[in-house]
Each structure stands twice: as structure tokens, then as C-alpha cells.
Kinemage of the C-alpha trace (Angstrom):
@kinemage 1
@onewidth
@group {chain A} dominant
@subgroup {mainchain}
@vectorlist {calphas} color= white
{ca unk a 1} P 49.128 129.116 108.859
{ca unk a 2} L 52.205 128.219 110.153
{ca unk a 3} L 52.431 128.780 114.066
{ca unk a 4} L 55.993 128.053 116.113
{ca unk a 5} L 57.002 128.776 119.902
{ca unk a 6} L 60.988 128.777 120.496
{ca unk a 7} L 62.518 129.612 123.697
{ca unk a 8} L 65.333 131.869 122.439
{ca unk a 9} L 67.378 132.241 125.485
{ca unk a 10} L 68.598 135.566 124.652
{ca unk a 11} L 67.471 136.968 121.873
{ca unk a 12} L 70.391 139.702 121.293
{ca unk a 13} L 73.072 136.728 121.824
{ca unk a 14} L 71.231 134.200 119.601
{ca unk a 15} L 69.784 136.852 116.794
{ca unk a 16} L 71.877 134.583 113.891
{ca unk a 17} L 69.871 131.518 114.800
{ca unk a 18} L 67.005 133.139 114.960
{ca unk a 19} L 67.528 134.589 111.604
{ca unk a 20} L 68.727 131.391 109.952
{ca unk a 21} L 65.580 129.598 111.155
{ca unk a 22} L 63.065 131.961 110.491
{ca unk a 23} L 64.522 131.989 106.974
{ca unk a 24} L 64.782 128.181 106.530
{ca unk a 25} L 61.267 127.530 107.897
{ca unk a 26} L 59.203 131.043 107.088
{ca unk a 27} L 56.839 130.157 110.047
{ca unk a 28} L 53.561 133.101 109.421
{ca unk a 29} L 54.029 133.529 113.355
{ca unk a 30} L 56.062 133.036 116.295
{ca unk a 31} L 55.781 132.999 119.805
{ca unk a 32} L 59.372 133.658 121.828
{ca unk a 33} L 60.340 133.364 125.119
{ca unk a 34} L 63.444 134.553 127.295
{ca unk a 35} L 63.978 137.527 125.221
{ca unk a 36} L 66.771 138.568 128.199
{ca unk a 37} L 65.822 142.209 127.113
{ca unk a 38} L 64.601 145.402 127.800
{ca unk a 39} L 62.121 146.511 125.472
{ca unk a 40} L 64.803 149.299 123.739
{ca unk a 41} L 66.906 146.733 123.533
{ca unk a 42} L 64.882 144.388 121.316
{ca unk a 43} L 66.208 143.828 117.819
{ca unk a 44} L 63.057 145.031 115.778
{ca unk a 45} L 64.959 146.340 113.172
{ca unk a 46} L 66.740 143.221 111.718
{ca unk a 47} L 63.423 141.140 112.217
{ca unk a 48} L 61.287 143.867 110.010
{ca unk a 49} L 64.311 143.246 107.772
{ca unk a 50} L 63.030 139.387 107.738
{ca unk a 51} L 59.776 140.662 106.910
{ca unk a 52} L 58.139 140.194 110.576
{ca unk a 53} L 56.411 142.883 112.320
{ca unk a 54} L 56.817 142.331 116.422
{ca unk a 55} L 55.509 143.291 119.294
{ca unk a 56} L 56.818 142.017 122.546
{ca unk a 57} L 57.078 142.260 126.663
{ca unk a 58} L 60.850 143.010 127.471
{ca unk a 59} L 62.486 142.452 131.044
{ca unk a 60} L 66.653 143.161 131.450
{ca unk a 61} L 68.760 139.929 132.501
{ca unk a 62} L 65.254 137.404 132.698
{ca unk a 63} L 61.776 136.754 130.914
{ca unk a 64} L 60.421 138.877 128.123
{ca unk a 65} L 58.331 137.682 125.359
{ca unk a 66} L 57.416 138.224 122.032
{ca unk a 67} L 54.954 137.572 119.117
{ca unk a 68} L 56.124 138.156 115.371
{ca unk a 69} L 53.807 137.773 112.349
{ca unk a 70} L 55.155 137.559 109.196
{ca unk a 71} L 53.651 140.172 106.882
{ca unk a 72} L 51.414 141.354 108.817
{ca unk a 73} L 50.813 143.624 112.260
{ca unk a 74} L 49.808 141.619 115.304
{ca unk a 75} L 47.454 143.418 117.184
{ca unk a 76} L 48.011 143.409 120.742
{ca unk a 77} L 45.436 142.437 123.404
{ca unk a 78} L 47.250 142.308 126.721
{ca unk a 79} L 50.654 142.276 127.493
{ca unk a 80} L 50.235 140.796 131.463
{ca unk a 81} L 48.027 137.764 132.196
{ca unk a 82} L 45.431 138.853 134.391
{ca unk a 83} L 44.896 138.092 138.160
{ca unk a 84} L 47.743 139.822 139.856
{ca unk a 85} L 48.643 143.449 139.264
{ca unk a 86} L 51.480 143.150 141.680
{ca unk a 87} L 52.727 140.805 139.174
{ca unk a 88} L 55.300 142.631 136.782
{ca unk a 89} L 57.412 140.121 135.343
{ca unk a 90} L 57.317 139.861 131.451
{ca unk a 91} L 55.769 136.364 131.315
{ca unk a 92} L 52.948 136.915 129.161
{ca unk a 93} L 51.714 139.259 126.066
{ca unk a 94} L 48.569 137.832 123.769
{ca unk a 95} L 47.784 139.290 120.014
{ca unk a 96} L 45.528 138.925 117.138
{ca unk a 97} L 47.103 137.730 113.953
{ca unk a 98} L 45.051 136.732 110.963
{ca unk a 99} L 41.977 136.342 112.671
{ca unk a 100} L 43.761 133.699 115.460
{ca unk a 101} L 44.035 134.773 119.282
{ca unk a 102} L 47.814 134.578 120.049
{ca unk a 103} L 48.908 133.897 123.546
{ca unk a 104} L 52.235 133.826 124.073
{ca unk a 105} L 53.775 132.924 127.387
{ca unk a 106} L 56.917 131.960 129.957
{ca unk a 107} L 55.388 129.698 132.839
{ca unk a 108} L 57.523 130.305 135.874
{ca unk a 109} L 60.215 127.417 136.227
{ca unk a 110} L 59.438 127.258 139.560
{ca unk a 111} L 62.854 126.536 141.210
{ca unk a 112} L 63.895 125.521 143.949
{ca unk a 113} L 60.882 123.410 145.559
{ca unk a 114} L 59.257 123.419 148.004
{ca unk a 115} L 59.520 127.606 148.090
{ca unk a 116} L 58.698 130.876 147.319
{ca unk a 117} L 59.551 130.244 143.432
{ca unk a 118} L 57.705 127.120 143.195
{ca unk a 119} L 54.441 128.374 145.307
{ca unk a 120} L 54.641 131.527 142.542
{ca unk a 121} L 54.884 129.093 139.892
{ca unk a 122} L 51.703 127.404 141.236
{ca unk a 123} L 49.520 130.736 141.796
{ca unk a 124} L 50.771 131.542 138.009
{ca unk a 125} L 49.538 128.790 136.261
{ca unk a 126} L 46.186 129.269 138.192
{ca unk a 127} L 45.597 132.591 136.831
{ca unk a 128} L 46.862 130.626 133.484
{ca unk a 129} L 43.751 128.583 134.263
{ca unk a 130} L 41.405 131.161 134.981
{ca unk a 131} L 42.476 133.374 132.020
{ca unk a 132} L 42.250 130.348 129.300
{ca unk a 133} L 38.640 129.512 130.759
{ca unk a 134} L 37.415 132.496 129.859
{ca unk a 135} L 39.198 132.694 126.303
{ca unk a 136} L 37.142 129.237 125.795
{ca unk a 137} L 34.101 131.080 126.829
{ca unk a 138} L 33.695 133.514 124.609
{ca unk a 139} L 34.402 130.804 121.610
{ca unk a 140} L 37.366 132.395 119.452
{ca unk a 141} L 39.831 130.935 117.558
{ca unk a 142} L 43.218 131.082 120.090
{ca unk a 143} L 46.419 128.770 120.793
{ca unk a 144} L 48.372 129.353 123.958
{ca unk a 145} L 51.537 128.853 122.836
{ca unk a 146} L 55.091 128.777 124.446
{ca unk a 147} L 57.263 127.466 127.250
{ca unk a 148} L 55.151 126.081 129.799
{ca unk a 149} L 58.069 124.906 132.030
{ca unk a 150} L 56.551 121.280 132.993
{ca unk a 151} L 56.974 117.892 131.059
{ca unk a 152} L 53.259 116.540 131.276
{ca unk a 153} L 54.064 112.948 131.854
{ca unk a 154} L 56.797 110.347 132.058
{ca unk a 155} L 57.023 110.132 128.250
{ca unk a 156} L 57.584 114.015 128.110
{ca unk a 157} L 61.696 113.369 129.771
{ca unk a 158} L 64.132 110.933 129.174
{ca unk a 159} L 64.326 107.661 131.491
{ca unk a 160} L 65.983 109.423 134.515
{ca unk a 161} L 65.824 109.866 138.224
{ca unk a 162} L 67.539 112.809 138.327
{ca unk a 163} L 65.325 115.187 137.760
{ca unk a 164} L 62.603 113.781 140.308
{ca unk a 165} L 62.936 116.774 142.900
{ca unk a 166} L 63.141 119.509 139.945
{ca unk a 167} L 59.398 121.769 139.726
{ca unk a 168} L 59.579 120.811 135.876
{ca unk a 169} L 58.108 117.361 136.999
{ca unk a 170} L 56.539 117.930 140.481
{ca unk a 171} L 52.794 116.047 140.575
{ca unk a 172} L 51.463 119.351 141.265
{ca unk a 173} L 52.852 120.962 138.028
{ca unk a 174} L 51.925 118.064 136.020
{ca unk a 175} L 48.261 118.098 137.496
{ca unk a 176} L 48.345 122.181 136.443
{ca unk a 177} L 48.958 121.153 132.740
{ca unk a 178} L 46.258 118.892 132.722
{ca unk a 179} L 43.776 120.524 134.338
{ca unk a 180} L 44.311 123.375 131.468
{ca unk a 181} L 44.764 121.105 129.231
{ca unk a 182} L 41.354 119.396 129.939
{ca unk a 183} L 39.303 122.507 129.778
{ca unk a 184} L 39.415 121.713 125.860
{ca unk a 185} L 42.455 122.938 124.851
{ca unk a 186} L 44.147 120.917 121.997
{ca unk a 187} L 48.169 119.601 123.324
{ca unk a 188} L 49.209 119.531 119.453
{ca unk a 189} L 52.250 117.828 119.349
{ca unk a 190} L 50.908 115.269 121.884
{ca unk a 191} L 47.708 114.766 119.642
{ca unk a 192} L 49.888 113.860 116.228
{ca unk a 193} L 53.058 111.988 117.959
{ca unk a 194} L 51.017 109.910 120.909
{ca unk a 195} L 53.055 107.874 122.556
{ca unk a 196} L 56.263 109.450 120.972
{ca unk a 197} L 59.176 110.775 122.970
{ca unk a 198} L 59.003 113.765 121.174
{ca unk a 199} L 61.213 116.599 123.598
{ca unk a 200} L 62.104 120.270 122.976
{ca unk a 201} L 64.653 121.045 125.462
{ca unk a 202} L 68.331 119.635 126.473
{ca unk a 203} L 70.584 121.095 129.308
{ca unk a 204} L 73.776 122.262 128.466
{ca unk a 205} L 75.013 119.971 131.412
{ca unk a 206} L 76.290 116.476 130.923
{ca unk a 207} L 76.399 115.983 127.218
{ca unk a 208} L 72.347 116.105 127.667
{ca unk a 209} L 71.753 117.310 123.449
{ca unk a 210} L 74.264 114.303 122.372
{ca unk a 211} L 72.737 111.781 124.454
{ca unk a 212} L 69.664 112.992 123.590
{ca unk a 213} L 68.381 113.246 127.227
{ca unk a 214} L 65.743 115.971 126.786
{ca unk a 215} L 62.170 116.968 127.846
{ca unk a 216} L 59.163 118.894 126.243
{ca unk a 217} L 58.851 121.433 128.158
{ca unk a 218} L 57.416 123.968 125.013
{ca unk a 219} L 53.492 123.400 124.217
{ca unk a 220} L 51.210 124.560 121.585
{ca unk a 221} L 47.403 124.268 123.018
{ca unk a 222} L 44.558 124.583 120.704
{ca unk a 223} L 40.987 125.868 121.646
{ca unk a 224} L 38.276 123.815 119.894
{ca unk a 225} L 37.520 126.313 117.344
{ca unk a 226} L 41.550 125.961 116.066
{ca unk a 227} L 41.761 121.694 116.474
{ca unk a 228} L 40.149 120.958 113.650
{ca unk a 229} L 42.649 122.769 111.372
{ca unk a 230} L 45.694 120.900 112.999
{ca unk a 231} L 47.276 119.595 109.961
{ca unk a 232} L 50.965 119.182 111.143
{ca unk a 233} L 53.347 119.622 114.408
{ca unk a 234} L 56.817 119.494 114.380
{ca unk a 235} L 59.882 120.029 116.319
{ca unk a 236} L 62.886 121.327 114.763
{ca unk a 237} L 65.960 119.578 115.981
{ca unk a 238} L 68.670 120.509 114.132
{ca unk a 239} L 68.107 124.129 115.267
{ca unk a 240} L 69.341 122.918 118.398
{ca unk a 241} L 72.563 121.667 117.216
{ca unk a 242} L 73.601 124.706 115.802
{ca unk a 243} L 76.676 126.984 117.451
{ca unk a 244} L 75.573 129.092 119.912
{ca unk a 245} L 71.874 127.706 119.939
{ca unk a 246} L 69.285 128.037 122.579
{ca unk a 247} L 68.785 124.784 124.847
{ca unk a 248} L 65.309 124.768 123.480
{ca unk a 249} L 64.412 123.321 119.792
{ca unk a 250} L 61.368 125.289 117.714
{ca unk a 251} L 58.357 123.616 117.658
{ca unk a 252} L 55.620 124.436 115.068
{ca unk a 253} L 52.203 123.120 113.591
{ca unk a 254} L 50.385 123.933 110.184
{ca unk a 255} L 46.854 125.048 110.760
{ca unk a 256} L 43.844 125.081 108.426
{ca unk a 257} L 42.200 127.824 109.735
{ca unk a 258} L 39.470 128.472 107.247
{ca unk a 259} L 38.503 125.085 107.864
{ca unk a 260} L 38.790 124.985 111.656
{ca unk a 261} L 36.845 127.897 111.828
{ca unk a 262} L 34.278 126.724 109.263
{ca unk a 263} L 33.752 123.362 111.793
{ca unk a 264} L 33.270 125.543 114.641
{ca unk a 265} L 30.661 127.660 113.156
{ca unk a 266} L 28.761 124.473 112.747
């Protein structure tokens, strides 16, 4: 199974290069973020013409998210993350597809810090937390996929001071990540490039894509049941390059599942 995460950054605006890469890779599912939406607004039509069924988490002007599956009907399980009812921005929206829990989520960016938007960020990513805890608790097969909004360490962004005051890189966001991550979630691109500069995001600003002066901000996280089937995890560049493309690059991984979940029942 072929599972990606791309940060569209407007789906309506950027529906060519979304339909160019789903053709040129033919990922089985993918998680999107900043859909820039409402939910009448989202294109369903010319993605069922690709062959994807959708369901998704609109929100006009900001957020929104989405999970296609390719062939097949992803059945949704929540479409908020728990812990706040107060909470309604589209941020998160989790499915079944193919026997794999889907969660597919939009971390607050957090900015600017010290602030309301950073403190929101924070409380967020707790309920993150809380929520993933229990998904490893009751032992299924799931990936939290999507754009987490923090580059885990100093080989996550380009050799720069400029971004040290920005929430993407704040000690407190970067403790966040790892404290999910070491519940026993699987970072997958982290666990087959280590020590790579591997990024998935470039600002429009400052020539940022040519000089190649990104971060990797956009995570796939694997529960235990699900690392064992990691066979691949890629980031697709060139989609980046493209006219009108988002500032984030697709990243994807090739799972074994019938294997992963054969380990696990072991």
C-alpha cells in the first residue's frame, strides 16, 4: 500500500497538480491538508474521475483536510480530534482504508510566539498526544499522517538563523514531536534517510525552492503494528517545481501490510 501526505495549499487553485501527481505516482491513499475550502466547495467530482473516493473536513479561506483512497471507500471514524469541543477548526478527520487506521491532520502553525496562536498550538498537539496514546492502546494498525507544522531537529531545516524565533522550531514544539513520537510511533522518512536532510517544504520568499533552503515539516508516523511493513519513503520533489505548485512536496512510503500485521499478531 502506497500511503502519501501533501499539503495542497488550496486545493481548488492547485487541482492540476494534484491531478498530474496522483496520476504519475497512483498513491492507494492520501492524506491532504489546507484544502482552503468549504466542504460544497470540494472538488469530489474530478477526483472520483481519478478513481479516488474522498471524504474530507472543509473550512472557507484556512484548514480543511482530506483522505482519498484509491478504489475504494474510506470509512470515516472522526472528523475532530478529541479533547476540545469548543474546538471547530478543520484540523483533523481519521478513516479506515484497507484495514489501516488513517489519521489525517493540520497541526496548528502556531504563529506568532509567544501568544495566543502558539499557546493553541501547544494545547493541540497535547490532545494529539492524548488521542495517539489511546490509538496505541487498543493495538490497530494506524499512521498519523500529515503536516505536523514543526521540523524535529536541526537536520529537519536548512543551516539558518533565521528562522530561530518562528513556532516551527521552538524547543517546546520540537519536545511535542518527540514526546509523540516516542510513545512508539514509527517517524518513516526519518527511519529510512537517518541523518539525511531530507525536507518537504520551501517558502515562496527569497528564492527558498532554488536554493534549496527547506524544512520537513510533513510526517508519516507508524504505530508498531504498521513498522514492520515500511518498505519505502519518499519525497517527491519535482512536484514542487511545478507552475503553480504548493510550497509543500508529497511525501509517501510503501507498506507491507499483510506482513506488518502478520508480525504484530505474533
Amino acid at each position: 500500500m502506497r500511503i502519501a501526505t501533501f499539503n495542497i495549499n488550496n486545493i481548488r487553485r492547485r487541482l492540476p497538480n494534484l491531478i498530474d501527481w496522483l496520476r504519475s505516482r497512483e498513491p492507494d491513499v492520501v492524506c491532504l491538508q489546507e484544502l482552503k475550502c468549504s466542504d460544497r466547495e470540494f472538488p469530489a467530482a474530478a477526483i472520483a474521475a481519478e478513481g479516488y473516493s474522498a471524504v474530507w473536513q472543509g473550512e472557507r479561506t484556512w484548514n480543511g483536510v482530506a483522505i482519498l483512497a484509491r478504489g475504494v471507500e474510506p470509512i470515516v471514524t472522526r472528523r475532530s480530534l478529541p479533547g476540545d469541543a469548543a474546538d471547530k477548526q478543520s484540523r483533523y478527520i481519521e478513516a479506515a482504508v484497507n484495514g489501516v487506521l488513517v489519521g489525517c491532520l493540520y497541526l496548528p502553525n502556531g504563529n506568532p510566539q509567544p501568544g495566543p496562536k502558539f499557546d493553541y498550538k501547544l494545547a493541540w498537539f497535547e490532545r494529539l498526544i492524548a488521542h495517539a496514546a489511546t490509538l496505541l492502546e487498543q493495538r490497530v494498525p494506524a499512521i498519523l499522517a500529515g503536516d505536523f507544522n514543526v521540523a524535529p531537529t536541526e537536520i529537519d531545516i536548512y543551516p539558518t538563523k533565521s528562522w530561530s524565533n518562528d513556532a516551527l522550531v521552538q524547543p517546546a514544539s520540537r519536545a511535542a514531536f518527540r514526546r509523540l513520537v516516542e510513545q512508539g510511533w514509527t517517524d518513516a522518512l526519518r527511519e529510512l534517510h537517518p541523518g539525511e536532510r531530507v525536507y518537504t517544504f520551501w517558502h515562496y520568499l527569497r528564492r527558498r525552492w532554488e536554493r534549496d533552503a527547506g524544512l520537513r515539516l510533513d510526517h508519516l508516523l507508524l504505530s508498531p503494528a504498521l513498522s514492520a511493513g515500511l518498505r519505502d519513503a519518499r519525497v517527491d520533489r519535482e512536484a514542487r517545481g511545478e507552475p503553480g505548485a504548493s510550497d509543500h512536496a508529497p511525501v509517501w512510503i510503501e507498506l507491507d501490510v499483510k506482513r506488518a500485521t502478520r508480525r504484530a499478531r505474533r
